[in-house]
C-alpha positions in Angstrom: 42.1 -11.0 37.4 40.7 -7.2 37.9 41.8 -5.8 41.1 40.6 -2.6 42.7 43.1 -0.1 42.8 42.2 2.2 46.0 44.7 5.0 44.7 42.6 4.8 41.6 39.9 7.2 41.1 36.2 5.7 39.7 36.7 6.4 36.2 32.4 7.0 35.8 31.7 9.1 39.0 28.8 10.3 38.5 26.1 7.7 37.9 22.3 7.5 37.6 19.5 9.3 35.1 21.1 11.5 32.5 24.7 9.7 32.2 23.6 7.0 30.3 20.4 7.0 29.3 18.6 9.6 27.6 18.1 13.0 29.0 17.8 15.7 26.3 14.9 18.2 26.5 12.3 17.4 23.5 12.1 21.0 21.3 8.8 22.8 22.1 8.3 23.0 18.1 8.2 19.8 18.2 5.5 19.3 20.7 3.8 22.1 19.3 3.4 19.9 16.2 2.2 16.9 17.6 -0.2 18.5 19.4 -1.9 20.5 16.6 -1.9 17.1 14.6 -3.9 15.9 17.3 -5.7 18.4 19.0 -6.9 20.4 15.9 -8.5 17.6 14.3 -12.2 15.4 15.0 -10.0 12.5 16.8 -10.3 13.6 20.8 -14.3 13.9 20.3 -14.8 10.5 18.5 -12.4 8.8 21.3 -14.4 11.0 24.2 -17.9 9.5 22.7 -16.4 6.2 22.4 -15.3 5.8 25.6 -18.6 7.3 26.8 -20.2 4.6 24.8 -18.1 1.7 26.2 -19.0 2.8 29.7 -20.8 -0.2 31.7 -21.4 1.6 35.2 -21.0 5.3 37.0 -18.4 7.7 35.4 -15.5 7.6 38.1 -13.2 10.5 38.1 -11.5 12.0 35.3 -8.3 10.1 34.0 -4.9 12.2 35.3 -3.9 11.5 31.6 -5.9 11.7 28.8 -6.4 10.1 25.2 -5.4 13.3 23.3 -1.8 13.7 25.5 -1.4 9.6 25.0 -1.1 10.2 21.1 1.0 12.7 21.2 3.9 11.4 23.5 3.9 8.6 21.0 3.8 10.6 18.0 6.8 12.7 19.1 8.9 9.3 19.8 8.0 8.1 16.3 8.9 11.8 15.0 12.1 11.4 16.6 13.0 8.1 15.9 12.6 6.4 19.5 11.4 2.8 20.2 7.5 3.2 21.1 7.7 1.4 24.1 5.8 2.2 27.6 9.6 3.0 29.1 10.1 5.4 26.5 6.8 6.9 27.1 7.3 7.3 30.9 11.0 8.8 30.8 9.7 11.6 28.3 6.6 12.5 30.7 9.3 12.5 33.5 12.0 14.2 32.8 12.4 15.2 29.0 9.6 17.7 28.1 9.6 22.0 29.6 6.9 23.6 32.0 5.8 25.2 28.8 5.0 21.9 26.8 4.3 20.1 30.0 1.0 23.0 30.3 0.4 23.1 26.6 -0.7 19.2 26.5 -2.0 19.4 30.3 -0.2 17.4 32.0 -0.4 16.4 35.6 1.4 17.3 38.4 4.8 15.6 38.4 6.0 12.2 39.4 7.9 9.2 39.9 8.9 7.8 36.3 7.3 4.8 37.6 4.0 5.8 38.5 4.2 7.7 34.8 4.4 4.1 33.2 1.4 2.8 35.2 -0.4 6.4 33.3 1.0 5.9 30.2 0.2 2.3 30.1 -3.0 2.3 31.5 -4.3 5.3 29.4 -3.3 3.4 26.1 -4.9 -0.2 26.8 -8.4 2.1 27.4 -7.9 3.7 24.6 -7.4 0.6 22.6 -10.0 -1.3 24.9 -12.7 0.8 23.6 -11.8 -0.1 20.0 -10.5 -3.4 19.9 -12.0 -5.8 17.3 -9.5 -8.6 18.9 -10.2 -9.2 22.5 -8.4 -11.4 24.4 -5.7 -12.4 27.1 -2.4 -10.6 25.9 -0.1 -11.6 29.1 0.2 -14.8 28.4 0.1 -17.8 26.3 -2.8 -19.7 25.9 -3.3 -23.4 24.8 -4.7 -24.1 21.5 -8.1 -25.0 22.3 -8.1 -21.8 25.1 -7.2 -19.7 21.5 -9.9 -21.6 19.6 -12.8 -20.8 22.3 -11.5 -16.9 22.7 -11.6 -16.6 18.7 -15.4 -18.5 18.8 -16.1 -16.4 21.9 -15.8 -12.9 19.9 -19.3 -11.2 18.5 -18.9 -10.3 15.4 -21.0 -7.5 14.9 -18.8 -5.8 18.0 -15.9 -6.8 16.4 -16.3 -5.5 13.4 -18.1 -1.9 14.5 -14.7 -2.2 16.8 -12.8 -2.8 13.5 -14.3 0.3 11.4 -13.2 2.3 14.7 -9.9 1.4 14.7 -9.3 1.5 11.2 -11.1 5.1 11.3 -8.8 6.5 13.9 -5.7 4.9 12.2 -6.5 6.5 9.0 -7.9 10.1 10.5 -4.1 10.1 12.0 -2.4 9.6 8.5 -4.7 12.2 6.6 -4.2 14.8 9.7 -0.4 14.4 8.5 -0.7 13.9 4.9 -2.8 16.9 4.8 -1.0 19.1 7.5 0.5 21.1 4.5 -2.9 20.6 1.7 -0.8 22.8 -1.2 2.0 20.1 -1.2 -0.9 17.6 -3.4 -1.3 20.9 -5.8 -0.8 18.8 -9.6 -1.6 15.8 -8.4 -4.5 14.3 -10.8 -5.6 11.2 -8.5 -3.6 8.0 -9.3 -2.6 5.9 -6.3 -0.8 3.3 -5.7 -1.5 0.3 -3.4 0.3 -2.5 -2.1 0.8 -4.9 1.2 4.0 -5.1 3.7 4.4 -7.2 6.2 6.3 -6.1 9.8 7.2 -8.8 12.5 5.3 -8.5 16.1 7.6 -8.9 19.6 7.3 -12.8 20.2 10.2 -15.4 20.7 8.6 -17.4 17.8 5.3 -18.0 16.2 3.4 -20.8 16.4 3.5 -24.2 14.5 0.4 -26.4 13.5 0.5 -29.6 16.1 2.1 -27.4 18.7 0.4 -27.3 22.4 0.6 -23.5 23.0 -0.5 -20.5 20.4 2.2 -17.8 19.9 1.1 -14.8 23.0 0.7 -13.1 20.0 -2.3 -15.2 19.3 -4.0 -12.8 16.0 -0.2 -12.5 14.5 0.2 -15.1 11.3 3.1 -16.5 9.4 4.4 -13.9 7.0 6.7 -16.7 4.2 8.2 -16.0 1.0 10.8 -17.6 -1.4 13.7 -17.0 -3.4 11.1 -15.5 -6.2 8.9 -14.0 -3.5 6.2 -16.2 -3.3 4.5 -17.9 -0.6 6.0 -21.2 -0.7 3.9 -24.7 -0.6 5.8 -25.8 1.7 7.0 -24.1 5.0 10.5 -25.2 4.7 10.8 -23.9 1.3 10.6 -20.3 2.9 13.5 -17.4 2.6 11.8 -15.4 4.8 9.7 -16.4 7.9 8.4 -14.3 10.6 5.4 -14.2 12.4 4.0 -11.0 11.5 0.8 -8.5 11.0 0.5 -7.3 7.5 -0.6 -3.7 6.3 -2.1 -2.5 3.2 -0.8 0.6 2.4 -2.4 3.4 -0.4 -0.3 6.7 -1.8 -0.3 8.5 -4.4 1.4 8.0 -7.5 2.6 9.9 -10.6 0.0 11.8 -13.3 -0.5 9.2 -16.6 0.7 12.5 -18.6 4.3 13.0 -18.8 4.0 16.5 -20.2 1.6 17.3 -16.4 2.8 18.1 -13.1 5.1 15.4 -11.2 6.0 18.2 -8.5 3.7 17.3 -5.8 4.2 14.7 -2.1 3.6 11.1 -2.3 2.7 10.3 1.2 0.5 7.3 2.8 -2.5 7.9 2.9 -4.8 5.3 3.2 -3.9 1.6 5.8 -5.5 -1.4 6.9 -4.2 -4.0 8.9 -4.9 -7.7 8.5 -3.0 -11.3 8.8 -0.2 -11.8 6.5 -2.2 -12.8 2.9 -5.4 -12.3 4.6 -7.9 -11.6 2.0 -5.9 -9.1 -0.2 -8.7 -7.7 -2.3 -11.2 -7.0 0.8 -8.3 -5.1 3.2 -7.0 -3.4 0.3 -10.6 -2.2 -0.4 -10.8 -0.9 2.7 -7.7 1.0 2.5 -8.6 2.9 -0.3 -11.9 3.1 0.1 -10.6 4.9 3.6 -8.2 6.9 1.3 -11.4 7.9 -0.6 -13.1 9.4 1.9 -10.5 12.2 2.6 -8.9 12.4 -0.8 -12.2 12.0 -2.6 -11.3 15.7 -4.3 -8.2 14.1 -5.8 -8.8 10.7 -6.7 -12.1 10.9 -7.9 -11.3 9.9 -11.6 -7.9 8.8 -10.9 -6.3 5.4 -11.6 -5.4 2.3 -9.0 -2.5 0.8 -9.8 -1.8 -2.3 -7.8 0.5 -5.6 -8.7 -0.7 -9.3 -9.4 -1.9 -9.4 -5.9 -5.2 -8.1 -6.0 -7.2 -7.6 -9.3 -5.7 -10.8 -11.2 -6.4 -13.4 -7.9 -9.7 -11.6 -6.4 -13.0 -12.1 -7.8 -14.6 -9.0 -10.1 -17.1 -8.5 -7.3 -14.9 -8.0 -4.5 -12.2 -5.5 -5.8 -12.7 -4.1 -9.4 -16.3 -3.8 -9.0 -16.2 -1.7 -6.1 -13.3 0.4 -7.2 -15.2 1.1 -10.4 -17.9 2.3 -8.5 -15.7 4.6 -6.4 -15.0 6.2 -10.1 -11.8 5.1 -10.5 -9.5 3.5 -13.2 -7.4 0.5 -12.9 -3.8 -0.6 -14.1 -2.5 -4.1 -12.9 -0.8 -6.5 -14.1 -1.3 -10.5 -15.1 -0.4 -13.6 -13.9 1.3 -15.6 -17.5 -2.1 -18.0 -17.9 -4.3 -15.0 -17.9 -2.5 -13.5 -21.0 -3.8 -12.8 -24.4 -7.5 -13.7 -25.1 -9.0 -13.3 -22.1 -12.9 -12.6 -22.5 -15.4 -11.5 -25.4 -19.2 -9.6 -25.2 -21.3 -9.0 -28.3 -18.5 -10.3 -30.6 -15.6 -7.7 -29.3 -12.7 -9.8 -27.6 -10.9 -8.4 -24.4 -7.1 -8.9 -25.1 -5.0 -7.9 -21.8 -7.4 -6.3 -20.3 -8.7 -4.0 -23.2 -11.8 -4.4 -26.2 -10.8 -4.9 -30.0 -11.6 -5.9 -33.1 -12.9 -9.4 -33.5 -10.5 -9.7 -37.1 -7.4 -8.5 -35.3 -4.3 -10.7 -36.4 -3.8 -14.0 -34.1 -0.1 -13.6 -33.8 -1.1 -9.8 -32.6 -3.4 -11.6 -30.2 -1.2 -13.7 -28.4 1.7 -11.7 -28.2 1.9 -11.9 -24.8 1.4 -15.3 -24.0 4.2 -15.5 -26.9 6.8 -13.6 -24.6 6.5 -14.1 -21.4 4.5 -17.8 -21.2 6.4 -20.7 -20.1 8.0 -20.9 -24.1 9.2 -18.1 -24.8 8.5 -18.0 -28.7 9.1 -14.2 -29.8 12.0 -11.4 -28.9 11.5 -8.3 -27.1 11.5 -6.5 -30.2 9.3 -8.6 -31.5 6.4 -8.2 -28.3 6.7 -4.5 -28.6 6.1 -3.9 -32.3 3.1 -5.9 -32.1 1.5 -4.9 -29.1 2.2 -1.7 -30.3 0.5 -2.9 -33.8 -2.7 -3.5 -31.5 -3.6 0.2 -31.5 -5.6 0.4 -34.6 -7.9 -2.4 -33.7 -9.2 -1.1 -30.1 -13.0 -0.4 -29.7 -13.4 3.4 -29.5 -15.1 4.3 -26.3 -18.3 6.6 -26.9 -18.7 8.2 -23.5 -18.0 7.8 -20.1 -19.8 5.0 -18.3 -23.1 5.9 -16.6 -25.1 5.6 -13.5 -25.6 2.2 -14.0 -22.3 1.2 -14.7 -22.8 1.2 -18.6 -20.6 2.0 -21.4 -21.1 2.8 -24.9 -18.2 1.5 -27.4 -18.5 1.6 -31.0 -16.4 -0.5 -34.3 -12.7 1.1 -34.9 -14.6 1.1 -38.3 -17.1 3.9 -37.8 -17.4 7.0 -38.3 -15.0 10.2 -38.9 -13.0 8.3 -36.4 -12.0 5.4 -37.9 -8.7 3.8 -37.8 -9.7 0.8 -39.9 -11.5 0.0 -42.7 -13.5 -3.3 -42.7 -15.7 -5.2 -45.5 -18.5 -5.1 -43.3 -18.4 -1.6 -43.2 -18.4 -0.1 -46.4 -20.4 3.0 -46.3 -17.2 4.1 -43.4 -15.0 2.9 -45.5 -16.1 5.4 -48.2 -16.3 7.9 -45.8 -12.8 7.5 -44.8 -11.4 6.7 -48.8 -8.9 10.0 -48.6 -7.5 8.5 -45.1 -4.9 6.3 -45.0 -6.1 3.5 -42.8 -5.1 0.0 -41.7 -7.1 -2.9 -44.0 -8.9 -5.5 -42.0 -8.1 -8.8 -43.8 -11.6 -10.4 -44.7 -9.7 -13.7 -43.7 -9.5 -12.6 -40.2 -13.4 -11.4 -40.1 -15.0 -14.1 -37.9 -17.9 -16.5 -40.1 -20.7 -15.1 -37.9 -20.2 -11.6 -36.8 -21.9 -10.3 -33.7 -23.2 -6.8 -32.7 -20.1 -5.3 -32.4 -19.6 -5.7 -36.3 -23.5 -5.0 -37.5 -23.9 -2.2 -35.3 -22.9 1.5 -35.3 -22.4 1.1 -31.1 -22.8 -1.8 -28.8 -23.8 -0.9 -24.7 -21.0 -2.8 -22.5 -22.6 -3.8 -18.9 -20.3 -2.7 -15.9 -19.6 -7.1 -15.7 -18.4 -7.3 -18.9 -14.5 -8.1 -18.8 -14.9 -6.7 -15.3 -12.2 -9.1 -13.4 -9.3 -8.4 -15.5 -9.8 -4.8 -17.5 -8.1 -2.1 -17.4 -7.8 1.3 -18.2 -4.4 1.9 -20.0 -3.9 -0.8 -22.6 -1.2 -3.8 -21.4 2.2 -3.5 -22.6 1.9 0.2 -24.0 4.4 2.4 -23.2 2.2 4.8 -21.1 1.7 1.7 -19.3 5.6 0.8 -19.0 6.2 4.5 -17.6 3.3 4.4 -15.2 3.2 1.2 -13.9 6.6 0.3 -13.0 7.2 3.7 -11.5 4.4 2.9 -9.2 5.6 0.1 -8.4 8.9 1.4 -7.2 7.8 3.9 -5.1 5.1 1.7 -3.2 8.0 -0.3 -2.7 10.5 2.4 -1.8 7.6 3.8 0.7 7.6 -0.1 2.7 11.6 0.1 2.7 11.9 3.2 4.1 9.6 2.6 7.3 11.5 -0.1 7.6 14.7 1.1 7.7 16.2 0.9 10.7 18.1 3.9 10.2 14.6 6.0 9.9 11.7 4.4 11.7 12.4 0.8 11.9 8.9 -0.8 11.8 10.1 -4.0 10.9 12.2 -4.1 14.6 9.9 -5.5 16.6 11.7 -4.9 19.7 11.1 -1.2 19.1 7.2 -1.8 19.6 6.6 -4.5 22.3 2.9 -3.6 23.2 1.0 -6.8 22.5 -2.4 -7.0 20.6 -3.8 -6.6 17.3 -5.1 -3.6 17.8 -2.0 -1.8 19.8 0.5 -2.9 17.0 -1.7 -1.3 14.4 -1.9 1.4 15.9 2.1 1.8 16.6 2.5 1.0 13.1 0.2 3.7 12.1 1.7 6.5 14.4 5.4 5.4 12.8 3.8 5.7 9.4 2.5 9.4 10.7 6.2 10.5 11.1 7.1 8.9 8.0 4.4 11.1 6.4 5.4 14.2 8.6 8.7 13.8 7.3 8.0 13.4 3.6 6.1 16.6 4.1 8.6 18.5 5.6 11.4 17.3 3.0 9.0 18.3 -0.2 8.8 22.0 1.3 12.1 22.8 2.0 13.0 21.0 -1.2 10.4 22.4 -3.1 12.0 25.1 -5.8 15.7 24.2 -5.4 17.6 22.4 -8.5 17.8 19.0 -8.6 21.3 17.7 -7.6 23.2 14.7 -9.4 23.4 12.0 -7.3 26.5 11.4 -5.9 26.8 7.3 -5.8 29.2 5.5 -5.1 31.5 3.9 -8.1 30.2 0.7 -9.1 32.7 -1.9 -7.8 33.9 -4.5 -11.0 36.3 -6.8 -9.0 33.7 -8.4 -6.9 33.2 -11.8 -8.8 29.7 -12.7 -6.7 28.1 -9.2 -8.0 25.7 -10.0 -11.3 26.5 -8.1 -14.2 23.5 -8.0 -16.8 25.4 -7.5 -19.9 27.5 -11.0 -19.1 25.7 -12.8 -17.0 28.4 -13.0 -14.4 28.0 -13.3 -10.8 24.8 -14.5 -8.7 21.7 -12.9 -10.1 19.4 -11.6 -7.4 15.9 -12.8 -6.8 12.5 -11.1 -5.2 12.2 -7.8 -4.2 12.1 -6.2 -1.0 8.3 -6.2 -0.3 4.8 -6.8 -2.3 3.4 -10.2 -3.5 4.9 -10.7 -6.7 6.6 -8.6 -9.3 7.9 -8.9 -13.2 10.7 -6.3 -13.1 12.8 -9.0 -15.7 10.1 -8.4 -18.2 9.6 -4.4 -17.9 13.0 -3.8 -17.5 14.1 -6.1 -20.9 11.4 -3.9 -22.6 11.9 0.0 -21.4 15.9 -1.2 -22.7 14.2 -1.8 -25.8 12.2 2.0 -26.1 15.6 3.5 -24.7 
C-alpha cells in the first residue's frame, strides 16, 4: 500500500492552470487570419439583420461578445486542431490570446474562465437560434410521441427560410477560405466533384424503432453500411453503425484534358447537411447549386462527376435536369441493370449514357451488361476493344444546346463529317468515297427507320435520355482517367477531415454542442481549416519539384495481406466513404490500357 513519505518532497509542486492543461499563447498571425476570414467578408451584416429580424420585443443592451468574435475563437481552434467545445472556447478567451489580439477582435474586459463559458455559450446558441431550421429541446431526451409533436410542431416555411440561412452562412464561410488566395483556382476549367460523408454526433447511442425515448440528439439518423458498403436490409447485417448527420460535400476536380493545367487547389467548396441517405439528389443539388453561386466564373460549362448515388437512383427532374440547367456537364456511373440499351428518341438509341447509330452491332451494344452483369460473358480485353469500337457510330452533336434546353444532333452518316457510311445515305456516302470509313451492315439497319436515319439532323428535347446521359461517353478512356481520379480525391477529401491526426470530424467527443444546426456548423468551420490548410500547402508547394514518395516497403510475410496477382490473403471490401463504388471494374481495365 502507498505510504506518504514526509522526508519526501511532492514530486508535482506546482499545480493549477498552465501545468497541465493548455496554456500556450495563440500567434497573432494566426488571429489575424481568422479575423480577416471573417470580418472582411458580407457574414457579420447578414447575422446583424438576422438577429435584428428575429427580435420579438425592445433591443436590450449590446451583447459583451459578439457574432463576428464567436466565429473566430472557433475557427482558430479548428485551425489549430483543438476539440470545438465550449471549454476550449472559454480557456482561449481567458488566458491564451495577447492584449493585441484581445483589442483586434474587441473583446471585453477580462474575466473568470467561467463567466467566459456562459459568453461563449450563450453568444453561439443566439447565433444559431436565429437560424435554426430544427427547433427543439436539446438538454434532454424526449419520449417518442414528445419528438413526434416537436417535429409536427415546426412551420415549414420558417424552417426552411431558417434552412437557406444556415446553409448560406455555412457555405459563405467555405468560399471566404477557398477563395482567401483566388490565383490558387488559376487553370482550373470547372469540373467538380461531389459526394456524401457521414460524421457521428456526441450521444451514448441512437435510437431504436419500439424504443420509449428518442436519441437527445433527436434530428441525428442511423448512418449503416456493409461489408460492400451498402446500406444493409437489415440492421444487423451492418459493418458500420453510428448515429450520425451526413454532409454533401462539392470540390473541384481535375480538367478532362490531360495535355491542360492540373496545377491548381482542390478545396471544398460547396456543403449541405441532411440525415444520413436523406434525399441524395435534392441536398446534393443544393450543394452545388451553393457552389454555383460563388464559383459560377469557373464552373459554368464544367462537368459534375458524382458516383451511383445520385444521377443513376434520382429522378431526371430532381438532379440532371437542374444541373443541366446550371450549364453543366455530367459523368456518373451505372448501377449493372441500367447497362447497355438504355433509352431511344426519333430512332437514335442511348447506349450508357450517350446517342448512336440505330445499326450499331448488338454484341457492341451490350458490351457492358456483357462484363460486368451478374454473368460475366466477355474479358476485359474483350469490353475495351468494343466499347472502344463504339466511337464510329455516335450521333455527331450540331451545336450547343439552346435556351430551351434543345439540341441539334445529326447521322454519323452525313456530311464532310462522316465516320460511316450507310445504305440509306448514299449521296454521303459518295461524298465521303476517297475516305476510308466504317461500313454499316444493311443487316443491322432497323426495318423501319426513324428520323434520325431520313433526316439530315434530328432536334433532341432537354428530356430526352435526360435521367441517365452523360457527357463523356461510358467506359472511354477519358472517362477511366477522369472519373476514377475524381473519385479518389472526393474520397481522399472525407478521409482527411476525418483523420484524427488533422481535424477529426468523425470524433464526436471533439464537438459536443447538440443540435442540427450547431453540429453543421462545427462541421463546417473544421472543413474551413481543412480548406485553410490545403491553401496554404498549394502555395508554399507551388513551384518546387515533385518528390518521390518515400513509402514504406511492402511487407510479403504477412499471410492475411491480399495480394492481387495470387489471390492470397483476405481481400478487402468497401471503401472508406461514398455510397457505392466499382473500383474492381476500373482498376481490371486501366491494367489493361497500361
Amino acid at each position: 500500500m502507498f505510504q506518504r513519505n514526509p522526508a519526501r518532497p511532492n514530486p508535482i509542486p506546482e499545480h493549477g492552470k498552465g501545468v497541465l492543461d493548455r496554456n500556450d499563447i495563440v500567434v497573432d498571425k494566426r488571429v489575424v487570419l481568422a479575423y480577416r476570414v471573417i470580418t472582411e467578408s458580407d457574414i457579420p451584416d447578414r447575422l446583424l439583420l438576422l438577429a435584428h429580424r428575429a427580435r420579438k420585443g425592445p433591443q436590450g443592451g449590446e451583447s459583451l461578445l459578439d457574432f463576428s468574435a464567436t466565429l473566430i475563437i472557433f475557427l482558430i481552434l479548428a485551425i489549430e486542431g483543438s476539440p470545438l467545445t465550449f471549454r476550449a472556447a472559454a480557456a482561449m478567451l481567458h488566458h491564451r490570446l495577447s492584449d493585441e489580439s484581445r483589442s483586434l477582435i474587441h473583446l471585453p474586459a477580462q474575466r473568470s474562465e467561467q463567466a467566459w463559458y456562459s459568453l461563449i455559450h450563450k453568444s453561439f446558441t443566439r447565433l444559431v437560434a436565429i437560424q435554426d431550421p430544427k427547433p427543439g429541446p436539446l438538454n434532454k431526451k424526449m419520449l417518442m410521441e414528445d419528438r413526434a409533436a416537436n417535429e409536427a410542431g415546426r412551420d415549414p416555411e420558417v424552417c426552411e427560410e431558417a434552412m437557406t440561412n444556415l446553409d448560406w452562412l455555412a457555405n459563405e464561410l467555405l468560399f471566404v477560405t477557398a477563395a482567401s488566395s483566388p490565383e490558387v483556382f488559376d487553370g482550373w476549367e470547372g469540373n467538380v466533384t461531389i459526394d456524401a460523408t457521414a460524421f457521428a454526433v456526441y450521444s451514448k447511442r441512437g435510437q431504436s424503432v419500439n424504443g420509449l425515448f428518442a436519441s437527445i440528439e433527436h434530428d441525428a439518423g442511423w448512418y449503416r453500411r456493409d461489408s460492400k458498403h451498402r446500406e444493409p436490409s437489415d440492421p444487423k447485417n451492418a459493418r458500420i453503425a453510428k448515429w450520425a448527420y451526413e454532409l454533401h460535400l462539392v470540390a473541384p476536380t481535375i480538367n478532362t484534358k490531360e495535355s491542360h493545367d492540373q496545377a491548381f487547389c482542390k478545396p471544398v467548396i460547396g456543403i449541405s447537411q441532411c440525415k444520413p441517405s436523406f434525399d441524395p439528389a435534392g441536398n446534393g443539388l443544393k450543394a452545388l447549386t451553393q457552389a454555383m453561386d460563388r464559383f459560377g466564373r469557373y464552373m459554368k460549362d464544367g462537368l459534375v462527376v458524382a458516383d451511383r448515388g445520385y444521377f443513376a437512383t434520382s429522378k431526371p427532374e430532381d438532379l440532371a435536369g437542374p444541373v443541366r440547367s446550371l450549364g453543366m456537364g455530367i459523368v456518373t456511373d451505372y448501377q449493372d441493370a441500367q447497362l447497355g440499351l438504355q433509352s431511344q428518341h426519333e430512332g437514335a438509341i442511348q447506349v450508357d449514357g450517350s446517342w448512336y447509330c440505330p445499326a450499331m452491332p448488338e454484341d457492341v451494344i451490350t458490351a457492358s451488361s456483357d462484363f460486368r452483369g451478374k454473368k460475366r460473358t466477355i474479358d476485359a480485353a474483350t469490353f475495351a476493344a468494343r466499347v472502344n469500337s463504339r466511337a464510329p457510330y455516335q450521333l455527331l452533336r450540331k451545336a450547343k444546346p439552346n435556351e430551351h434546353g434543345e439540341t441539334r444532333y445529326s447521322c454519323p452518316a452525313v456530311g464532310t463529317r462522316a465516320t460511316v457510311k450507310c445504305p440509306l445515305k448514299a449521296r454521303d456516302a459518295e461524298q465521303n468515297r476517297d475516305r476510308i470509313l466504317m461500313r454499316i451492315v444493311p443487316t443491322n439497319i432497323p426495318q423501319f427507320p426513324d428520323r434520325i436515319c431520313k433526316q439530315q439532323t434530328v432536334q433532341f428535347p432537354k428530356t430526352a435520355g435526360l435521367k441517365l446521359g452523360q457527357d463523356i461517353y461510358w467506359g472511354s478512356k477519358i472517362w477511366l482517367r477522369l472519373y476514377p481520379i475524381a473519385r479518389n480525391y472526393i474520397e481522399s477529401v472525407n478521409a482527411y477531415i476525418k483523420d484524427e491526426r488533422h481535424h477529426a470530424l468523425d470524433t464526436p467527443g471533439r464537438r459536443r454542442a447538440r443540435g442540427f444546426s450547431k453540429q453543421y456548423l462545427l462541421a463546417t468551420l473544421i472543413i474551413c481549416a481543412a480548406n485553410l490548410n490545403r491553401v496554404d500547402q498549394f502555395i508554399h508547394r507551388e513551384g518546387q519539384p515533385a518528390k518521390h514518395p518515400t513509402d514504406r516497403r511492402r511487407e510479403t510475410t504477412n499471410a492475411y495481406r491480399y495480394d492481387p496477382a495470387t489471390g492470397r490473403g483476405k481481400k478487402p471490401t468497401g471503401v472508406y466513404d461514398g455510397y457505392e463504388t466499382n473500383e474492381e471494374f476500373i482498376t481490371e481495365l486501366n491494367d489493361l490500357s497500361d
